[in-house]
C-alpha positions in Angstrom: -16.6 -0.6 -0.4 -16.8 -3.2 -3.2 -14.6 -2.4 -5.5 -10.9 -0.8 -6.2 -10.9 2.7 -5.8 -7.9 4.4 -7.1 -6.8 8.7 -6.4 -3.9 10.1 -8.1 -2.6 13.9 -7.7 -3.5 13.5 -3.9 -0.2 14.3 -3.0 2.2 17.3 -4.5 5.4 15.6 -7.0 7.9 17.3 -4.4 6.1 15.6 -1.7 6.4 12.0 -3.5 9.9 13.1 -4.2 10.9 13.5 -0.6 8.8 10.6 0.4 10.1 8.4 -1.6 14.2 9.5 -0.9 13.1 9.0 2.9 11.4 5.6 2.9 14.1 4.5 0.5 17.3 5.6 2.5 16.2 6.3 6.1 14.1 3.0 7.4 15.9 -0.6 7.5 14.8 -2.8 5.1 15.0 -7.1 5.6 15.0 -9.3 3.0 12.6 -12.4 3.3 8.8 -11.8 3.8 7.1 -14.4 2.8 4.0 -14.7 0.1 1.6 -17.4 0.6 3.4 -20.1 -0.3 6.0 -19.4 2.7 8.9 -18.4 -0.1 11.1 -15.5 0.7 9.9 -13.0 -1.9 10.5 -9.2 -1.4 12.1 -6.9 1.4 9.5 -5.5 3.9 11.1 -2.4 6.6 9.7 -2.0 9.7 6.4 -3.4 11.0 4.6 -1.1 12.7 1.1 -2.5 14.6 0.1 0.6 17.0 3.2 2.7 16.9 6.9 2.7 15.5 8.7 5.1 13.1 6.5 4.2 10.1 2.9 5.0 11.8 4.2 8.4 13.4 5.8 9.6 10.4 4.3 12.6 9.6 3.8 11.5 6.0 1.3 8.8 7.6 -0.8 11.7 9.2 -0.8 13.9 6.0 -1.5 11.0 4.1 -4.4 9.9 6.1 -5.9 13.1 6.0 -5.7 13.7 2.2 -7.8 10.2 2.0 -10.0 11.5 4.3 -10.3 14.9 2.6 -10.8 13.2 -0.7 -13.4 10.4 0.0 -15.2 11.9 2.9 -14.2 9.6 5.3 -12.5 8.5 8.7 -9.9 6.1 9.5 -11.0 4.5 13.0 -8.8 1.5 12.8 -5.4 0.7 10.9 -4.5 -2.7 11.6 -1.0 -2.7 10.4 1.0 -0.1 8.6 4.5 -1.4 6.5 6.4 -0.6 3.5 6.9 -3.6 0.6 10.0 -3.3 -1.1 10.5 -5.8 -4.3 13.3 -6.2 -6.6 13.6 -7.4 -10.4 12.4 -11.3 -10.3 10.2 -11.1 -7.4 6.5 -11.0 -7.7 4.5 -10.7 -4.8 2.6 -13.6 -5.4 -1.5 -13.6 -4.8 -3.0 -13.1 -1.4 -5.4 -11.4 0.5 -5.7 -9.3 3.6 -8.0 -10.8 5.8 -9.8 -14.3 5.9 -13.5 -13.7 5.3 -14.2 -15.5 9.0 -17.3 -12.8 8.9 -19.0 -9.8 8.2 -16.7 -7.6 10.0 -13.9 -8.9 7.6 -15.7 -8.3 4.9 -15.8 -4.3 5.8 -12.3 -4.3 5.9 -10.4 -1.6 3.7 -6.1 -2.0 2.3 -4.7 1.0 1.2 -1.8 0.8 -1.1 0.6 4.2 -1.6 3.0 3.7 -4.7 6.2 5.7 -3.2 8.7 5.5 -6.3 8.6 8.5 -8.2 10.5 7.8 -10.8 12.0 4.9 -13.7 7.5 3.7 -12.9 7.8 3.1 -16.8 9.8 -0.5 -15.6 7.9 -0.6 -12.0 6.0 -3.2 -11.7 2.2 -3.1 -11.6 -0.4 -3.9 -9.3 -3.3 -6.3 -9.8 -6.4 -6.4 -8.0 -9.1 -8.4 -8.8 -8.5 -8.9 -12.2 -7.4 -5.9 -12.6 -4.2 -4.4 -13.7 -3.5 -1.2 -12.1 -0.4 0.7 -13.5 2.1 1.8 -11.1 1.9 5.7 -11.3 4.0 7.8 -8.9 2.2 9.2 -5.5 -1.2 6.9 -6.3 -3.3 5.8 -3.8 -5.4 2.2 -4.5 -8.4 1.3 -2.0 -9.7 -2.0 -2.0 -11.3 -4.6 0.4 -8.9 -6.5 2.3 -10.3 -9.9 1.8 -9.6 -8.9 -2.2 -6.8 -10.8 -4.1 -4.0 -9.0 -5.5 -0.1 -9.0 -5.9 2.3 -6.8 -6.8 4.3 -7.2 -9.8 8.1 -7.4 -9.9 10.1 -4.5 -11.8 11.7 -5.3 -15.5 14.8 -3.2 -13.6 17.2 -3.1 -10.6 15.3 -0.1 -8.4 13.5 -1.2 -6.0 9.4 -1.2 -6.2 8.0 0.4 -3.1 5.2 0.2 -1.9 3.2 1.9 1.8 0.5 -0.7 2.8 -2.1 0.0 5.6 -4.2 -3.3 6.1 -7.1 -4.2 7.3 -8.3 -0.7 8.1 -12.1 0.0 9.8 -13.1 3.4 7.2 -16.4 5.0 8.1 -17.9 6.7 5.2 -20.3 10.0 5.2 -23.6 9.1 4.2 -24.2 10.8 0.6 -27.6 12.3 -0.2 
């Protein structure tokens, strides 16, 4: 994968509903993760590298498999799995996912899930090499990991969440 690939209606509106109340009010969130210039930007909950609360939910599996379903493809390796939370006044700042050390970097996938499901009119947006993706509730944004890209700040006090799975290994069926 080259490029940013982008799915929306993956997963059902009640289903980005509930998500959304449960990574909102049920994990612990902690203020200072830091962007690339070692500044304390946005809330992150819960690291999760092989195991934990977030990469056993069973919104994770369901998730996965949608992706799966969709792209004809299989996850063999999620490096790390986290939700970003930001608040108004706090842009991501630019970064990528893996240093391009070699050609297995290169190969490797981030998948961003935008949780809110609703006030997205004042959520901030995504960009991506170059790009400006809007924020749209339940969408799924694949992209190599070695790709810049930030998330914007909201205009408004909710908080912006967003699932991230970096650095993922994603083996692709071969297409005729």
């Amino acid at each position: 994968m080259k490029e940013v690939l982008t799915i929306d209606e993956l997963v059902e509106p009640d289903l980005i509903k509930s998500m959304h109340h449960e990574y909102a009010h049920n994990y612990y969130w902690q203020y200072g993760h830091h962007g690339s210039d070692d500044a304390p930007r946005f809330f992150v909950a819960q690291h999760n590298i092989n195991g934990g609360k977030i990469f056993n939910c069973p919104f994770q599996i369901y998730l996965k498999t949608k992706i799966e379903d969709e792209l004809n493809c299989k996850f063999t390796y999620i490096d790390d799995i986290y939700l970003n939370g930001q608040t108004k006044g706090f842009d991501g700042g630019e970064h990528i996912d893996v240093l391009p050390s070699d050609k297995k970097a290169l190969e490797k996938i981030t998948v961003l899930y935008m949780v809110n499901h609703e006030h997205t009119e004042t959520i901030g947006n995504f960009h991506c090499a170059g790009q400006e993706i809007k924020f749209k509730p339940g969408r799924v944004v694949l992209f190599p990991s070695v790709m810049q890209h930030e998330g914007k700040a909201p205009t408004n006090n909710h908080l912006r969440i967003t699932l991230a799975w970096k650095a993922c290994d994603i083996s692709f069926a071969e297409t005729k």
